[in-house]
N, C-alpha and C positions, 0 to 999 in steps of 0.2 A: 676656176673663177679668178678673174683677174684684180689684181688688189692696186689699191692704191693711196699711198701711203702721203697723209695731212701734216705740214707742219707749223704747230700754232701751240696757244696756251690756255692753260687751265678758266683764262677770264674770258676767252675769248666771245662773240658776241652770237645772238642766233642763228646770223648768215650759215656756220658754220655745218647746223643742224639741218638749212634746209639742202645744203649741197649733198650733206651725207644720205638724207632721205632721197635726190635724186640717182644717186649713185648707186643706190642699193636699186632702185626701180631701173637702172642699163643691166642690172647683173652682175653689177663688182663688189668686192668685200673694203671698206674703209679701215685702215690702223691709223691711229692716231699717239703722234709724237707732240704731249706739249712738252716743250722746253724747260716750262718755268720748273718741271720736275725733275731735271736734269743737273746735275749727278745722282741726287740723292736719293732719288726713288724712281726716276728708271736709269737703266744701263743699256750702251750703246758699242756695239764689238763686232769689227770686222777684221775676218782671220786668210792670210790665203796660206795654207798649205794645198800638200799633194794638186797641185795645180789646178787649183780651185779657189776662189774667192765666196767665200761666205761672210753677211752684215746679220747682224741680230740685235735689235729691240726687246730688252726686259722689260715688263712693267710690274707693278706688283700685281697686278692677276693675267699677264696672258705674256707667251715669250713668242718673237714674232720672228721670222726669218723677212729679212728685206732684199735681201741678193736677187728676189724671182718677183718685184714688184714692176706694176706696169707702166705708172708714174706717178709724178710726185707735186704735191700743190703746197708751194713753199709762203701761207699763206700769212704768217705772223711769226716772230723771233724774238716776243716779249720776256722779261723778266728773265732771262738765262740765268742758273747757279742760285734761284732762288731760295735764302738760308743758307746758303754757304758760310757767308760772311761769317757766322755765329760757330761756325766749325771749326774754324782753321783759324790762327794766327796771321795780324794783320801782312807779318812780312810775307805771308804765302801767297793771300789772296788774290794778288795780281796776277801773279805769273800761273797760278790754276783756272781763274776766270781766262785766262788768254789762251791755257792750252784745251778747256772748258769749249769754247765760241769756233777756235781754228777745228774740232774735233767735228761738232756739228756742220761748219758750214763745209769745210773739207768735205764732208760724209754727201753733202746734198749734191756738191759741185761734181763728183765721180762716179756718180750713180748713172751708167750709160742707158737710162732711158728719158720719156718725156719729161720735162718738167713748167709745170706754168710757174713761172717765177723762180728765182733763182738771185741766192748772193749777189753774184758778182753783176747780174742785171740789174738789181739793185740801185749797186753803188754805180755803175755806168748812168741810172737814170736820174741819180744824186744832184748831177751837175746841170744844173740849170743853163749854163752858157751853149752848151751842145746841144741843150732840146731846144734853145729858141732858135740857133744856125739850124737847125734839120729844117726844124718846119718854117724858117725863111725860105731855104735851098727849094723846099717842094711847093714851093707858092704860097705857104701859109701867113694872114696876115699877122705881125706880132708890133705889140707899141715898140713906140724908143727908146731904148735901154742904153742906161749905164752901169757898169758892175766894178767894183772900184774903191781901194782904201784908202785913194788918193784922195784928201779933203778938199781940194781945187777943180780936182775934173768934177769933183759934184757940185761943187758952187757952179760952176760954169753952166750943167747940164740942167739943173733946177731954174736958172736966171731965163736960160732961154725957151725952155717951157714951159715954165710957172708954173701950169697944176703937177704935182709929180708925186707919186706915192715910194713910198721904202719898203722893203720888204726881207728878210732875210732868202737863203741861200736852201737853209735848212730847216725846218720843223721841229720848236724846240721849245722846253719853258726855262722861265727862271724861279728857282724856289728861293723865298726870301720869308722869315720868322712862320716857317712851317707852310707859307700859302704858295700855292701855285700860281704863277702870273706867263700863260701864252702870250709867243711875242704874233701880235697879226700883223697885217699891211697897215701904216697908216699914210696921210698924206703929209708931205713937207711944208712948213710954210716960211716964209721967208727971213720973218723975224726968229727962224730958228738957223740961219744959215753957221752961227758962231759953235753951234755945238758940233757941226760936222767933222771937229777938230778931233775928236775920237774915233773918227774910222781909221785913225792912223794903226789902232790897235784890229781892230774887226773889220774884213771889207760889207759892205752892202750892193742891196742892188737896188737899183734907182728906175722910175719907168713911169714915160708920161701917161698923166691919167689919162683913159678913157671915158669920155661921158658915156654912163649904161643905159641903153634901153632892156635890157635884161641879160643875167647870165645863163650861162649851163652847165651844167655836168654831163659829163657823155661818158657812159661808160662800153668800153669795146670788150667783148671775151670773141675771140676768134677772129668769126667774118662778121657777127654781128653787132650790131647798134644800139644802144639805149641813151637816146638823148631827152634831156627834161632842162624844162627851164624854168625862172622864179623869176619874179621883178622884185630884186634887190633893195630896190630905191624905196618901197615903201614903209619901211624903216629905219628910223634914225642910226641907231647899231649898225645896220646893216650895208648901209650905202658904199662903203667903202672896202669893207671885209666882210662878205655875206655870213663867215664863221661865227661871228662876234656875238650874233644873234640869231644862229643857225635853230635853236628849240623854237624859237617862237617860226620860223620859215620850213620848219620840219616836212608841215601837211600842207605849204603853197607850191610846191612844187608840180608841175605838170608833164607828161610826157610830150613831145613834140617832134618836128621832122627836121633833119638838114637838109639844105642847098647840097643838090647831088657832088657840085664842086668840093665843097667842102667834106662831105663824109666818106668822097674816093680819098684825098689828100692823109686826111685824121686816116685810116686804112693803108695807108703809103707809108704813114710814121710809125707805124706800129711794124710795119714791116723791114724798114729800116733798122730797126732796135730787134728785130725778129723774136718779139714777144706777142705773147696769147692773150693779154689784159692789160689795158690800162685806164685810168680814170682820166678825162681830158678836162680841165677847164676855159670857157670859151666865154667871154664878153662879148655882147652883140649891141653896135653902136647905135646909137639914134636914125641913121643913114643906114641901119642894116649891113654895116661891115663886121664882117665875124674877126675877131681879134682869139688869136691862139695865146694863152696865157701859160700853163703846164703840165704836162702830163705824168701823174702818180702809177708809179710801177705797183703799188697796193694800195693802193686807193680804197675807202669805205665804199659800199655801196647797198648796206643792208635796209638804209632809211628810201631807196630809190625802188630795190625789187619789193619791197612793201605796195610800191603803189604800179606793180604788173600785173597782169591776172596771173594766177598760181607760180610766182615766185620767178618771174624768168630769167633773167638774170642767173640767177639760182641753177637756173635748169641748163643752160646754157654753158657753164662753168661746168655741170658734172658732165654735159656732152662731151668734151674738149678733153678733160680727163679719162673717159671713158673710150675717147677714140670714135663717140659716135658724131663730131663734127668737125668740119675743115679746120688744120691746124698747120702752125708752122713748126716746122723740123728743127731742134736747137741739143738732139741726142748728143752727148758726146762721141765722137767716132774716131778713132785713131785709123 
């Protein structure tokens, strides 16, 4: 039976559960590696003697050999070393949290079989400046951007498009007197041009609004499509950063079709980045110009296969893994 080995954490969300239940229905056996238990309650050992390379997964109830795994779905990296801190002296803690993260993602990145997702694909899809030249290069439309810690080139770039929204780089919050504060998109306005004197410290990205006639989500596993869209605009939260007030938009979402243009192209990008999954974000103007925004190498998409018949998405992701559907080749091969 061919196994294939999850990596995510103990919180992770139900998505998780319906991948496993397709996965058992191809005929494979799932192990599961969350993280967040990682050192302290399971153990992770790869030995080569006598010219052989053996990996093994302890957990507290099952010991797993990974060396003969068929692939790997590297699907969350939360909470690593979790309790640690509480164990070790603070001068340790960095340098074991550091050899902690290089030990796992090392372990995922030399595993020469499939993997949907992967560290270092990750960090490559991190950078926003590279997914917007790909999907310019292959025809995709994307707004005017500026990315830039220069406080002048943003004055400049704001003056002359007027509407223009901010946005970080990365997905982050800020904790201030215990509260959590997500930074989202918002828009610039002009009587605010004096504060940009702080990007000297943090660059941002800069990017003339689009008026929306609706967004999308699209999410890709493979060859296939699942695109949905919402009209944003019909609440105030929401107009600008559909996230802001994403509970109450949870259940507007609708499943919908692309302009064959555009879902060969989104299929082109993905192929570029030679990755199995990605979540696309897509503004669609009033004039019907599809506007390419960014594509999430993990992207959520549990709130979306809720509204497929029997989870597809879901099902779709255990094909890929299972080898029962077209995939792109990203083995390690020496």
């Amino acid at each position: 039976m061919d196994k294939i080995l999850i990596i995510t954490h103990t919180a992770d969300n139900f998505s998780i559960e319906k991948v496993t239940e397709y996965i058992g229905k191809n005929g494979c056996e799932v192990i599961r590696f969350d993280v967040d238990l990682y050192p302290l309650q399971n153990k992770l050992s790869t030995v080569f003697q006598d010219g052989e390379w053996v990996s093994i997964l302890e957990t507290q109830e099952v010991k797993y050999r990974l060396d003969d795994i068929s692939a790997i779905w590297y699907r969350r990296a939360y909470n690593i070393g979790k309790g640690l801190r509480d164990e070790l002296e603070a001068k340790f803690y960095g340098a074991a949290m550091g050899e902690i993260r290089n030990t796992i993602f090392g372990f995922i990145e030399s595993v020469d079989v499939y993997s949907l997702g992967k560290p270092s694909v990750y960090r490559r899809l991190d950078s926003k400046e590279e997914q917007l030249k790909v999907a310019d290069k292959i025809g995709l439309k994307i707004p005017e951007t500026c990315l830039t810690n220069n406080p002048e080139e943003a004055r400049k770039f704001i003056l002359k498009h007027q509407n223009v929204v901010a946005k970080m780089q990365t997905g982050f919050a800020i904790y201030e007197d215990g509260v959590e504060n997500v930074v989202f998109t918002n828009v610039v306005s002009e009587d605010r041009l004096e504060e940009l004197d702080s990007l000297l410290y943090c660059p941002m990205q800069f990017q003339k609004m689009i008026e929306k006639k609706k967004e999308l989500r699209v999410t890709i596993v493979g060859r296939d499509v699942y695109a949905f869209e919402v009209d944003s605009q019909q609440f105030e939260d929401s107009k600008v950063d559909w996230r802001k007030d994403g509970v109450n938009l949870i259940d507007k979402w609708v499943r919908t079709e692309l302009p064959g243009d555009v879902e060969e192209k989104l299929l082109e990008l993905l192929d570029v980045y030679n990755v199995d999954y990605g979540a696309i974000d897509i503004i669609v103007s009033p004039e019907d110009e599809y506007f390419f925004i960014e594509i999430n190498a993990a992207g959520e998409f549990f709130w979306l296969d809720n509204l497929t018949e029997e989870n597809l998405i879901s099902k779709s992701i255990a094909d890929v893994l299972c080898d029962k559907a077209p995939r792109r080749n990203n083995m390690v091969t020496a």
